[in-house]
N, C-alpha and C positions, 0 to 999 in steps of 0.2 A: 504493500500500500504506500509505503512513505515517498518511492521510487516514483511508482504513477503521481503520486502527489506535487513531488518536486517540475515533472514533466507540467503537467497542469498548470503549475503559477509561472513558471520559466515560457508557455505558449499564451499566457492571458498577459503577464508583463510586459511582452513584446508586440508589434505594429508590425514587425518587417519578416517579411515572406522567408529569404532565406534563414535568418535567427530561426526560426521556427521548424521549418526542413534539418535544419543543422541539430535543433534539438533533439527531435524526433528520432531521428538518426542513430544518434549516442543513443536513445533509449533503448531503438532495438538491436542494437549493439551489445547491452549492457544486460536486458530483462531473460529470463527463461521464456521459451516460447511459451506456455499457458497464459503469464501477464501480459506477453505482446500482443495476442491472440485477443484480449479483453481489453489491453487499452485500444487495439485499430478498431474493436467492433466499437467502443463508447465515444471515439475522437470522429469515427466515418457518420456517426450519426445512430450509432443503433439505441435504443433506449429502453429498457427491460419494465416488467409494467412496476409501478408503483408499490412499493411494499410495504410503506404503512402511510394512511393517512393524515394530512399535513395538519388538520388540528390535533389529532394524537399524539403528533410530534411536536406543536405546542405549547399541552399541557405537559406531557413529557418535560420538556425544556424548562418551562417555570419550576416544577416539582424538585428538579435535579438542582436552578439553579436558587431554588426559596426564594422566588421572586412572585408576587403579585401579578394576575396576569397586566393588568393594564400597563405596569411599567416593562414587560417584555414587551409588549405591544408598541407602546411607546421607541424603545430600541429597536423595533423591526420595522416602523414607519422610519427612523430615521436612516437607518441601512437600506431598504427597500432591497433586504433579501433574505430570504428564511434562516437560509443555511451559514447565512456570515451573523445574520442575528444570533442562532441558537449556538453556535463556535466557539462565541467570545464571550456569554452570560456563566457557560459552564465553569465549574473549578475545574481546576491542575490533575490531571491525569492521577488517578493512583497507582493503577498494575497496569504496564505498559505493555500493549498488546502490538507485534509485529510480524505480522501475515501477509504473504504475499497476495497482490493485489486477487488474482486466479482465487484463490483461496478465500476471500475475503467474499466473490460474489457468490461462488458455489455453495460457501459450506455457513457464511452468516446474513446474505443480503436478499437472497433468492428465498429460504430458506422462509422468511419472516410474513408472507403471504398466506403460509400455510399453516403459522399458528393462529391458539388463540389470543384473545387481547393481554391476556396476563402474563401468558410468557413471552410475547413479543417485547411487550413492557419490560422484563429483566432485560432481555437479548439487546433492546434499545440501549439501558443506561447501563448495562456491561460495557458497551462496544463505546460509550461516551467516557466512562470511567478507565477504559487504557488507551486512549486517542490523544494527540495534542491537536493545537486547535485547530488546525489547517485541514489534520487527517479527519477529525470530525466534522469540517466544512464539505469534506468529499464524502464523506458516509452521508449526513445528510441530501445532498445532494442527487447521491444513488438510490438512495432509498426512497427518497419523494416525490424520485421521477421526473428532476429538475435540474440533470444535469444538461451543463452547456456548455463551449470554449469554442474561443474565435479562432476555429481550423476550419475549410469547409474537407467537402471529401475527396476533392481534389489535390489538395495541399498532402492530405494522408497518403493518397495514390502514389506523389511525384515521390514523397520520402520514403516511402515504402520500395520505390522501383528502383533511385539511387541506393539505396543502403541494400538493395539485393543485387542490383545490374539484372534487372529484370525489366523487359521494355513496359513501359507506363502504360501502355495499350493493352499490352496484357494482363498488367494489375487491373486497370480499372475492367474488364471483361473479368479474370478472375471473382472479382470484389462482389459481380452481382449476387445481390441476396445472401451477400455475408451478413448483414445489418438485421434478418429477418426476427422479428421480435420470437419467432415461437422456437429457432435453434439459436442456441447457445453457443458460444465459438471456443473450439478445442485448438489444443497444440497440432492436430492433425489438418484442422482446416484452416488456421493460419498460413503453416509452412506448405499448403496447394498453392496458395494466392501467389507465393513465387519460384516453389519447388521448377527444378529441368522437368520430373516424369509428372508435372500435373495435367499434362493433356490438355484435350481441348473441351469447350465447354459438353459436360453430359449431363442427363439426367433433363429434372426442369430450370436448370439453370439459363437466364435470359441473357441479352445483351445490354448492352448500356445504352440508354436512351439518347436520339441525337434531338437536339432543340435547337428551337428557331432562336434570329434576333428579330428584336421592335424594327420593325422598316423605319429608318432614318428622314423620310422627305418623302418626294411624290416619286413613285416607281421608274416613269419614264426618265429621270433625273439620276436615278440607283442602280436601276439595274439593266441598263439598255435595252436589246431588241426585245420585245413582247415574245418572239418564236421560241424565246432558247428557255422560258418559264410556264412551268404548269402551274395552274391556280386551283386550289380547294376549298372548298368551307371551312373555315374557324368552327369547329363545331365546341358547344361546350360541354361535357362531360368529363368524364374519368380517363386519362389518358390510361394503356396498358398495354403490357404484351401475352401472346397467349402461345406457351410454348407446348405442342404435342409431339411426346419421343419417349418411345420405349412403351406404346400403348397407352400412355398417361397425358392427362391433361394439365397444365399450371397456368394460373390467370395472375399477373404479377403487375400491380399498379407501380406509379412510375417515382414513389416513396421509396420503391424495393418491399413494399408489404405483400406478401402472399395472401390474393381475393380468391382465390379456387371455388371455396364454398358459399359465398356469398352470391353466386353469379351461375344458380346448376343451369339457368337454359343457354347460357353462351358456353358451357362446359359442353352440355352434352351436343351441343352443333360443333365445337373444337373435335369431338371423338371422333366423327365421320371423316376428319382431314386427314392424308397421307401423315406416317411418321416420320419424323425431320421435318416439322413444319415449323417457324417460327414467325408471329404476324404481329405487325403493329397498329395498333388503331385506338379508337375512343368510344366505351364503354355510354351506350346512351339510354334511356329510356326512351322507348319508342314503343308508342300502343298500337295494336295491328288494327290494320288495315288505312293507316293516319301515313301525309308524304312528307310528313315533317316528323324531324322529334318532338317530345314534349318538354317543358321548359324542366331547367335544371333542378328546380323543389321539385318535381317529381322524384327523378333520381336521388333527389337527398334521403327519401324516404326508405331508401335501402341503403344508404353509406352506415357502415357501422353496425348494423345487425349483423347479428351470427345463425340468429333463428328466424328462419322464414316459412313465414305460414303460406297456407295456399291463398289467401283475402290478398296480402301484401304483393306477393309473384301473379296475381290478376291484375291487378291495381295501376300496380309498376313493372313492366316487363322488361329488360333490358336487352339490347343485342348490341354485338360488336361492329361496328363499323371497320372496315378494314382501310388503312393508307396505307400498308408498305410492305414488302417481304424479306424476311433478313436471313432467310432457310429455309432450302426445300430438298427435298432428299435426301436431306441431312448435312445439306450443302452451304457452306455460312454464301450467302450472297450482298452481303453489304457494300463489298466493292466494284458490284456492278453499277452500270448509271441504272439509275433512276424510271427513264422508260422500260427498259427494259424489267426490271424490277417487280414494276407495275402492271406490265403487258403477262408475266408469271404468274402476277396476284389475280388477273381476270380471269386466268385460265384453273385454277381452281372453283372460282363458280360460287364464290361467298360474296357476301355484299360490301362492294368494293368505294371509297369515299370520291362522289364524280368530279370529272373537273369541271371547272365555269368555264366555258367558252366565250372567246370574246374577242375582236380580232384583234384590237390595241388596246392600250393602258385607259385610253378615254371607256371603249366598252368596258373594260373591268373594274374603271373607279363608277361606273354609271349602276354594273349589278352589286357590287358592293355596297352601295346605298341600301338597297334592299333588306341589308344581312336580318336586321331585327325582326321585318317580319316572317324569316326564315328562320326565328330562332337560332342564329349563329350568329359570334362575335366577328367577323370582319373574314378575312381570308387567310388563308396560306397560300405562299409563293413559293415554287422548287423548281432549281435548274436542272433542267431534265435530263442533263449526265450525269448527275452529283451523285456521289458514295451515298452511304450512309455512316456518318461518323459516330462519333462519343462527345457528349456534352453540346457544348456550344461553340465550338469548333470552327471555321471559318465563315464566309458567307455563302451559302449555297442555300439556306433554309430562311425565309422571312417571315415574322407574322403581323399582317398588316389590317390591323383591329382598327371598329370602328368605336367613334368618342364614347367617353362613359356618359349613362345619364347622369343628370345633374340637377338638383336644387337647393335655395340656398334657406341654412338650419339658419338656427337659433343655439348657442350655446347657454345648457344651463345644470350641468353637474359637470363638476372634475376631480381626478383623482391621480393620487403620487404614481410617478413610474418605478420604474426596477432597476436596480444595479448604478451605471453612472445619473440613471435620470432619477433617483431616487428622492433628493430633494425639488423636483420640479414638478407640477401638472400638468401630466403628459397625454392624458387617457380623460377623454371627454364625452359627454354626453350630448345629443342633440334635437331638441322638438320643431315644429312649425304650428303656425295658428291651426287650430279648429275650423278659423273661418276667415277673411279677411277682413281686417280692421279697416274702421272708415275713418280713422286719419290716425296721428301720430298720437294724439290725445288719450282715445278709445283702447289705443296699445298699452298706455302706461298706466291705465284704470286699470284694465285688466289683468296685468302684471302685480296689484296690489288688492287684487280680487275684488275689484268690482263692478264688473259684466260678466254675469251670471252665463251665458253663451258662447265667450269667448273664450281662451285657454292656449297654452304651447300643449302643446301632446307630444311624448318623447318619442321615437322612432328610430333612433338607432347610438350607437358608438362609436368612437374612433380615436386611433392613436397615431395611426401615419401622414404623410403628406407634408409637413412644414419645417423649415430649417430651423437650427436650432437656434438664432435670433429668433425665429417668430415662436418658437416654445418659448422662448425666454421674455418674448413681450406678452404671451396669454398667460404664463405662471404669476406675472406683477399683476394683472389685469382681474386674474380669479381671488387674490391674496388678497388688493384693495375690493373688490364687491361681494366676498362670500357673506352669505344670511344664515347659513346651519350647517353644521356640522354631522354627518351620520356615519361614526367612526374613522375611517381614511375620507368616506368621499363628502366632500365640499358641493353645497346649494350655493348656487351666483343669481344676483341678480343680473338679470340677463341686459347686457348692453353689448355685445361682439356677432356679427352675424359672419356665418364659414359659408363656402360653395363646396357640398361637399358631392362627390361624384361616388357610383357603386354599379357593376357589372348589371347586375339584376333587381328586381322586383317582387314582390308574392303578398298575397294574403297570407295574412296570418293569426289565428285564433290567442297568440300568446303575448301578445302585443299591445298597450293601450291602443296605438294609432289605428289595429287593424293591418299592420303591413308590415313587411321585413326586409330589406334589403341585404343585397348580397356583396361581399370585401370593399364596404364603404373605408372612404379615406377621404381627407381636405386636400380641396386643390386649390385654395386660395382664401384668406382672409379677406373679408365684403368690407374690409376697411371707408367704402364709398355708398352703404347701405343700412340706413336704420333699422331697429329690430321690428317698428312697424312694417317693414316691405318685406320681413321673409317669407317663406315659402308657407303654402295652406296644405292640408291634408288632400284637398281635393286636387290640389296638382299632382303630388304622388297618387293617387286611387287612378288620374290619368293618365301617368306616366304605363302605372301596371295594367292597364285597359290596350295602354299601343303595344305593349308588349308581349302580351297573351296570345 
């Protein structure tokens, strides 16, 4: 533990790409394969489920450190983070416990899901009571399912492939579905990732997803002649691959999560395909006999189940749209172009994602208008000799999305962020009128309740979208106007109107407004907008009418 530990603060310390390559490096230099095997799975992003919950851990915390809860609370608002809160309230280690990291998840971290409360409760403040305080910033951490460090899985790939002289290509194709939450990674499937005899990919093991960039500007401008680009729908759904070999099916969303059973009608149409088949595409709900998908809250109504009734699989049906082929015969074909590719995926006889035709850029920004009533976000662009790469990789893939909806809130709850933002309010809440006000007057009666009719109605949240000057002018801005207090989050009175933008729309029964919107974020403070002119509920209920 103390090793991974050191590794941790030495990659959170540092900003710069190679320090960090460099560090990594010496680790697996330095670790037995079992702990390098668990720090690439917890650095590429794997995350083991949660083993005790986080008010348990808490109460816990007060208990051990005879603290009142509010004055932990206190300490954890000022930290804005569990685990560096609960670190440093504890005393001084008594029996020093020093396990290596391997050991520490198998045999006390895994382990603590499957007790009951009481002995989890010893197990917890045993493993507090031989920790010093960094080592217990990582235990909690692990344990509450809140571990994080600023590596992505790329940065693990490139140190992984230097410190083996293994081509990066191969690690990261190795790497797929190492991260899978339900296998745990041994010293044996570590050293495949860069082993000479680990062969090439078997079993259900996928490939690595290649991804678009945002188109830069207007097409004709980026990417020259219209002929040498095929165009698709942006569809929006679950991106995934469906790999069939060895008589078996694997449906592997583009997290590295293994969906197999979540998805049996696009399993059992995968069954019927040749072995060696490997397809890429976008998991949609689509109700028969409809030429469109249905919007993406449908499909949300199966993200996440593990138990599927037969009401739910009527309801929401899903099928796989196909865009690509990356094996057939058992043949990797990603280095083939692109038509060709495509022209293999038609000839298997599944349903293939069409292209837009159009004869130039002006016909394709002209159907691209369209997208919304076609339920899809804008287009994709592909050079029609292009590989199929790893990651985001050069320019051959574009995705050229149309604008988010937009209207503009009302801000009127906020709340402390996490870690560096921890003393700021970063994480906001947002309503619009009930009705439109009939002048600036009738808004600020209302705001002090008195137009029985009028009202903000909250509808959504948000934390993204503004630089940190502009966090740093809405944190003064909520500090000078807050009215009440309701533990961390802050009531403002409302004077600051946002434009905030979100992919999607929906009814929604859990909502005051009635609606819910889908990965809202601020695209600009209304700095030039009083809180009289924001947005009404009935422009959202319009907004989700054009887009139904």
């Amino acid at each position: 533990m103390k090793r991974f530990v050191a590794l941790y603060l030495a990659l959170d310390a540092s900003t710069s790409t190679l320090a960090k390559v460099a560090a990594l490096k010496r680790y697996l230099a330095e670790a037995p394969a079992p702990d390098a095997a668990w720090a690439v799975y917890l650095l590429a992003g794997g995350t083991p489920r949660r083993a005790v919950p986080t008010g348990e851990l808490r109460a816990l915390a007060c208990e051990a450190a005879g603290l009142p809860e509010w004055l932990f609370e206190a300490g954890y608002a000022a930290t804005g983070d569990l685990a560096e809160a609960i670190a440093y309230v504890l005393p001084d280690p008594v029996d020093r416990l020093d396990a290596p990291l391997s050991i520490w998840m198998t045999g006390r971290i895994l382990p603590l899901r499957g007790l009951d409360a009481a002995a989890r409760r010893e197990a917890v403040l045993a493993a507090w009571r031989g920790l010093s305080a960094d080592e217990r910033f990582m235990f909690v951490k692990l344990v509450g399912g809140g571990f994080r460090v600023g590596v992505s899985k790329l940065l693990v790939q490139r140190a992984l492939a230097e410190w083996s002289g293994t081509d990066a290509a191969v690690i990261a194709q190795r790497m797929m579905g190492y991260t899978d939450i339900d296998t745990p990674p041994t010293a044996e499937r570590f050293e495949a990732l860069y082993g000479a005899d680990a062969g090439a990919s078997r079993g259900g093991q996928p490939y690595p997803f290649f991804l678009a960039h945002p188109l830069p500007g207007a097409p004709a401008d980026t990417l020259g002649a219209r002929d040498d680009w095929l165009a698709e729908w942006k569809y929006d759904g679950i991106r995934a691959q469906v790999v069939k070999r060895d008589g078996q099916v694997w449906i592997w969303s583009r997290g590295e999560e293994l969906v197999t059973e979540r998805f049996p009608e696009v399993s059992l149409e995968a069954a019927t395909w040749p072995d060696g088949t490997v397809v890429d595409g976008e998991l949609l709900a689509w109700r028969h006999g409809e030429a469109e998908p249905a919007p993406f809250a449908l499909l949300q109504k199966r993200i996440g189940r593990t138990k599927l009734s037969r009401a739910i699989l009527a309801e929401a049906p899903v099928r796989l749209l196909a865009y690509d082929l990356l094996e057939s015969d058992g043949v990797d074909r990603r280095a083939e172009p692109l038509h060709e590719r495509r022209a293999r995926l038609l000839a298997l006889g599944m349903a293939v994602s069409p292209l837009v035709e159009a004869a130039d850029w002006a016909g394709l920004t002209a159907a691209r208008e369209g997208s919304r009533e076609r339920r899809v976000e804008g287009l994709m662009l592909k050079h029609r000799d292009s590989a199929y790469g790893i990651g985001r990789t050069g320019s051959a893939w574009w995705k050229w999305k149309i604008a988010p909806l937009s209207v503009d809130a009302v801000l009127i709850y906020a709340q402390a962020g996490h870690g560096r933002r921890a003393n700021l309010y970063t994480d906001y809440s947002f309503a619009v009128w009930s009705r439109t006000p009939r002048d600036a007057a009738e808004a600020e009666a209302a705001l002090d309740g008195g137009v029985s009719d009028l009202q903000l109605v909250p509808f959504a949240k948000a934390y993204s979208g503004l630089t940190d000057e502009e966090i740093r002018q809405v944190d003064r801005v909520v500090r000078q106007t807050t009215v009440e207090k309701f533990g961390p989050v802050r009531r403002v009175r409302p004077t600051m109107v946002f434009e905030l933008g979100f992919e999607g729309i929906q009814a929604s029964t859990r909502h005051k407004s009635g609606i819910a919107v889908r990965f809202p974020r601020m695209l600009r403070i209304r700095g030039d907008k009083p809180v009289a002119e924001a947005d009404t509920v009935q422009v959202l209920r319009g907004l989700m009418e054009g887009v139904g």
